[in-house]
ROSE-4610 file (N, C-alpha, C; in Angstrom, 1 decimal, always signed):
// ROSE-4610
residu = [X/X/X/X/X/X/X/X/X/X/X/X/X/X/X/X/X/X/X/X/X/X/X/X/X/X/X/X/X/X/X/X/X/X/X/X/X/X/X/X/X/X/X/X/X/X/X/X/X/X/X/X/X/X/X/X/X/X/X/X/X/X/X/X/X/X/X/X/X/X/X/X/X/X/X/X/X/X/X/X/X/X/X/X/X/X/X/X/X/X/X/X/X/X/X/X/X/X/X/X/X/X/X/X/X/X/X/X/X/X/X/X/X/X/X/X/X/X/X/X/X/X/X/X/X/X/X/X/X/X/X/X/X/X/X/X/X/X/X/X/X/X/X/X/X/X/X/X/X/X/X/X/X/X/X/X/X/X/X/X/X/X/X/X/X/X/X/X/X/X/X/X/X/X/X/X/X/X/X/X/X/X/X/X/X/X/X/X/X/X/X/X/X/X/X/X/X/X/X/X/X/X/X/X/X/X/X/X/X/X/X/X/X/X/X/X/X/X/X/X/X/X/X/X/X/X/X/X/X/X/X/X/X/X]
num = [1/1/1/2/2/2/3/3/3/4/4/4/5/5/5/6/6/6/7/7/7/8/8/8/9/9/9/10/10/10/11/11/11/12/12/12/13/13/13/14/14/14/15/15/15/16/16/16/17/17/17/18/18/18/19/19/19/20/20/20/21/21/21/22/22/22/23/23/23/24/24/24/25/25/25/26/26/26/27/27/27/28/28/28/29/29/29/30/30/30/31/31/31/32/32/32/33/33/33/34/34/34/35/35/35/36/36/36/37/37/37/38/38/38/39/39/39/40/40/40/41/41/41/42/42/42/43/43/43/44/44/44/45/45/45/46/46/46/47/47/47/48/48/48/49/49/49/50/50/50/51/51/51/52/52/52/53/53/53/54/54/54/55/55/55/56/56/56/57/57/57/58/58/58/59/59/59/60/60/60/61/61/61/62/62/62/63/63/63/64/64/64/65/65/65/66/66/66/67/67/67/68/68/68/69/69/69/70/70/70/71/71/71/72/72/72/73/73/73/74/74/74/75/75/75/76/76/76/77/77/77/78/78/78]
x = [-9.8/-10.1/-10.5/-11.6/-12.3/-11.3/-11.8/-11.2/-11.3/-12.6/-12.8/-12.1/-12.2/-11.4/-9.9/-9.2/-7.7/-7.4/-8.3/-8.3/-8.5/-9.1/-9.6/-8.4/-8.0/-6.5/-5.4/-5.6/-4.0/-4.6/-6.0/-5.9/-5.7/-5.9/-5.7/-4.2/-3.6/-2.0/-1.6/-2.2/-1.0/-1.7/-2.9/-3.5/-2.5/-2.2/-1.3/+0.3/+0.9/+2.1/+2.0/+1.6/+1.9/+1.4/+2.2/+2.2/+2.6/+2.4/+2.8/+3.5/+4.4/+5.3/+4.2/+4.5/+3.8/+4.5/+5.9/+6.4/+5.4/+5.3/+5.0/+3.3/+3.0/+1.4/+1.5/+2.5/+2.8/+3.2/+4.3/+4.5/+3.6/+3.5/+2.7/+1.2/+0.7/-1.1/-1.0/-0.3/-1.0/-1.7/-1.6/-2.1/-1.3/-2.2/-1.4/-1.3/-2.4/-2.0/-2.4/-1.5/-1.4/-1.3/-0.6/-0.6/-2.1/-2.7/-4.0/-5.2/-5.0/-5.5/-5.7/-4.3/-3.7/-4.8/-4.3/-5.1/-6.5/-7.2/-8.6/-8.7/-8.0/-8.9/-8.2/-7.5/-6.9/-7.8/-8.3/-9.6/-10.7/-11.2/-13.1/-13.0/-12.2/-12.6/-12.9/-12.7/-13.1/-11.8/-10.4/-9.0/-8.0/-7.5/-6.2/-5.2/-4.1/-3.4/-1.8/-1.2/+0.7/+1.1/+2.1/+3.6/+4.6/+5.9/+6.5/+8.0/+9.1/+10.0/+11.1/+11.4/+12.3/+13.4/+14.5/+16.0/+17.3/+18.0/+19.4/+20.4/+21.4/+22.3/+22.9/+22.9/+23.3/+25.2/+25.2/+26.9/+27.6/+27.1/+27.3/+27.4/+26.6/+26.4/+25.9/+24.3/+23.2/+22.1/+21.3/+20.3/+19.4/+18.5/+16.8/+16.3/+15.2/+13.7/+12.7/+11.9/+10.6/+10.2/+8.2/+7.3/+6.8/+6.6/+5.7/+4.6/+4.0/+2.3/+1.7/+1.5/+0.4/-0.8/-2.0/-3.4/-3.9/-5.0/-5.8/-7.1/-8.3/-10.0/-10.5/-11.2/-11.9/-13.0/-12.9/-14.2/-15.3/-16.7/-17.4/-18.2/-18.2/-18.6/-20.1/-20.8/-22.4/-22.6]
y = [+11.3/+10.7/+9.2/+8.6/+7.6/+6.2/+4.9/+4.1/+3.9/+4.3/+3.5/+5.3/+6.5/+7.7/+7.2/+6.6/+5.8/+5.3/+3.8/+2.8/+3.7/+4.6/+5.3/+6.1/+6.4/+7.7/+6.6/+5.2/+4.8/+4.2/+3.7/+3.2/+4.4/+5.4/+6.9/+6.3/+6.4/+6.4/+5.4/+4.5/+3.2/+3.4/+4.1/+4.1/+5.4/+6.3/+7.2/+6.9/+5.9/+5.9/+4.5/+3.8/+2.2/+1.2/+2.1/+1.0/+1.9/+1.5/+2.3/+1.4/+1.7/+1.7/+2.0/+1.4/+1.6/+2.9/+3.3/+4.3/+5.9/+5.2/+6.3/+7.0/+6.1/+6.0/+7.1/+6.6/+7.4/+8.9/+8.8/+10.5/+11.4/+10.8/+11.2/+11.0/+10.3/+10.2/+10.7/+11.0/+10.9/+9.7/+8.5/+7.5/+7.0/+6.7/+6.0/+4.5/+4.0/+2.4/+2.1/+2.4/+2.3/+0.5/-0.1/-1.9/-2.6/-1.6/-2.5/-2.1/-0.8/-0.6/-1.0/-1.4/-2.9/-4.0/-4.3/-5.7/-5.4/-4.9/-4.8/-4.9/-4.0/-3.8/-5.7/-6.1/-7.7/-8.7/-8.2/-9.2/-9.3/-8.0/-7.8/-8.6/-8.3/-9.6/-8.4/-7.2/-5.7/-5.3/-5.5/-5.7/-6.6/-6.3/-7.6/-6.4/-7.6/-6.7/-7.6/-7.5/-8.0/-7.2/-7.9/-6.8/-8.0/-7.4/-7.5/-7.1/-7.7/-7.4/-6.6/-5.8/-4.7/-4.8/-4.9/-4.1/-4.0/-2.8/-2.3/-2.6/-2.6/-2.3/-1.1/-0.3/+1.3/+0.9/+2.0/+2.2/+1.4/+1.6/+0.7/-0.9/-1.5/-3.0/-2.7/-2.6/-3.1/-3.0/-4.5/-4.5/-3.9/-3.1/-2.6/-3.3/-3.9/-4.5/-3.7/-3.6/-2.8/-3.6/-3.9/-4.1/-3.2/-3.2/-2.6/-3.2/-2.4/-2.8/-2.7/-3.2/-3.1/-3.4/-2.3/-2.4/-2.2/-3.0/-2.8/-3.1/-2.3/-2.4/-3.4/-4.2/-5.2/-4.5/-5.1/-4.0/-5.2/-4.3/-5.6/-5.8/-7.0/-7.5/-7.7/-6.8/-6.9/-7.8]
z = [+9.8/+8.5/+8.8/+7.9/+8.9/+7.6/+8.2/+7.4/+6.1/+5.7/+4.0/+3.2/+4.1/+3.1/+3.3/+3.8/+4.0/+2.9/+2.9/+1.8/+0.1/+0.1/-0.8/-1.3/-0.2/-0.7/-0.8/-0.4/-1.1/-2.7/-2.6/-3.8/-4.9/-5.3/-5.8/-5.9/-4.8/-4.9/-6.0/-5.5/-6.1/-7.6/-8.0/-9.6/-10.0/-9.6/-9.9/-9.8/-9.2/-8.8/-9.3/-9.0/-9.3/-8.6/-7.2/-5.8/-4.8/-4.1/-2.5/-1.4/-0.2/+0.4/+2.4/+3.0/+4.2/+4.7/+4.2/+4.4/+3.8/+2.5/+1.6/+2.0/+2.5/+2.9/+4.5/+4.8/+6.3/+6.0/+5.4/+5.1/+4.0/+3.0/+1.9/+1.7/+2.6/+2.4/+4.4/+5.1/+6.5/+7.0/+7.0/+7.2/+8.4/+9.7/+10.8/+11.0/+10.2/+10.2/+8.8/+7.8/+6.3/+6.8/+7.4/+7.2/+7.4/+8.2/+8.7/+7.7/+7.0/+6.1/+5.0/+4.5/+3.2/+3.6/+5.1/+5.2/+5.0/+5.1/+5.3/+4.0/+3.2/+1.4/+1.0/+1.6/+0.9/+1.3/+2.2/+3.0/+3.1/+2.5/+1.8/+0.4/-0.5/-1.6/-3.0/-2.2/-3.6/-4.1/-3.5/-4.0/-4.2/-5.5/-5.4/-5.1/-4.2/-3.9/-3.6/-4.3/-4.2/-3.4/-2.8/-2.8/-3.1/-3.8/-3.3/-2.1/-1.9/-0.6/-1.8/-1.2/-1.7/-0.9/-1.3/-0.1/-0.9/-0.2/-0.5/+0.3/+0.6/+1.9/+1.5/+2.6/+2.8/+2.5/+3.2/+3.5/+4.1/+5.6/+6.2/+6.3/+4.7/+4.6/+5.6/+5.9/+6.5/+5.9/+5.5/+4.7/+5.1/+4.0/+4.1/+3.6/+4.4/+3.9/+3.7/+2.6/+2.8/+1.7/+2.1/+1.3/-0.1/-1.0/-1.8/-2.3/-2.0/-2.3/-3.3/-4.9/-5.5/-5.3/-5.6/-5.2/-6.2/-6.7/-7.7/-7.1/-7.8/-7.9/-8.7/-8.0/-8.9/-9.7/-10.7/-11.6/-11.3/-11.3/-11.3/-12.7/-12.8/-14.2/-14.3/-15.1/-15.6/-16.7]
């Protein structure tokens, strides 16, 4: 799957879900570098894109960090 069908299947994601997870991108879209693919759509100037930092502590009291990603499409304006 080449780069821009990647970029393409998370934005899909995050318009159906909300937002997406570098996790979520890994197991559920098949994506092997879901982070490098964030960056590229954050860095052409065609997506806005947040996250913010997410975390729990398990059982154990040991914190989880994870990112979540909102991605949106710039519309272009005529």
């Amino acid at each position: 799957m080449d780069k821009a069908t990647q970029r393409m299947r998370i934005l899909a994601y995050c318009e159906k879900h909300g937002s997406i997870t570098i996790r979520e991108a890994f197991t559920k879209l098949d994506i092997n570098s879901p982070s490098k693919r964030i960056s590229e759509m954050r860095s052409c100037g065609k997506y806005i894109v947040n996250s913010v930092e997410e975390c729990r502590v398990d059982d154990d009291g040991k914190v989880k960090r994870w990112k979540r990603y909102f991605i949106k499409e710039i519309e272009n304006e005529q």
